[in-house]
N, C-alpha and C positions, 0 to 999 in steps of 0.2 A: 290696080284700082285707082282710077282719078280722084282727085280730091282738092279741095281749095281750100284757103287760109285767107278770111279778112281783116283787116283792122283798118281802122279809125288814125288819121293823123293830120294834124293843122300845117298847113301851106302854110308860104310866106308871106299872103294879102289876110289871114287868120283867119282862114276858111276851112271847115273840114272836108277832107276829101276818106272817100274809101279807097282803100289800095288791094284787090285781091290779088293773090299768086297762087299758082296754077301748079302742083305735084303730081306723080306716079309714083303709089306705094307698091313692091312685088314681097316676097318671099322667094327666094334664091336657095333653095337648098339648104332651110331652114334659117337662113339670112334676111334682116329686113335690107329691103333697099329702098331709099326714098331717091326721087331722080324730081328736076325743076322742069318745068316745059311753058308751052304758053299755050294758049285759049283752046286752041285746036290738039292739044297733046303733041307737039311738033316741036324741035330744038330741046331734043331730050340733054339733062345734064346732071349728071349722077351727083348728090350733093351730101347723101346722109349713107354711112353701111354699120349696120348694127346686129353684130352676131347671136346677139342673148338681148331679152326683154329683163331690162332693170327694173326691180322690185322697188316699193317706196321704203321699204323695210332693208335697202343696201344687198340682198339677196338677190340671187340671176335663175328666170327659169328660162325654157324655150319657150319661141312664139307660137303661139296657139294659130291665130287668123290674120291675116293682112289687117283688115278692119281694126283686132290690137296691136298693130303697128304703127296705123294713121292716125287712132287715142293716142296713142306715147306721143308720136311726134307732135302734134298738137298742142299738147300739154307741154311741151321739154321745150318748145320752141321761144 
């Protein structure tokens, strides 16, 4: 599943700019895998491997759907 992450950040003439970056979330055999690419999903680069969806409660279950792997990552990032 592609996905992207934006934020907001001030140059150095104190202008803001948007910066987005560009992910590939999979499920690997019950494994999250988060991988970095650019616009076209090209120059894949594995960046995130996450065996169990961490609980906010310190608890570990399995990942359910890609979809809740690109929430965690999002949020954790």
């Amino acid at each position: 599943m592609n996905f992207t992450i934006e934020k907001t950040v001030t140059d150095e003439s104190g202008a803001s700019i948007t910066l987005v970056d560009h992910f590939i979330a999979t499920l690997n055999g019950g494994v999250a895998e988060i991988s970095s690419c650019d616009d076209k999903g090209a120059n894949i680069v594995l960046v995130c491997v996450q065996p169990w969806n961490p609980k906010g409660d310190g608890t570990r279950a399995e990942w359910a759907t890609v979809e809740e792997v690109v929430d965690w990552f999002k949020t954790s990032r």
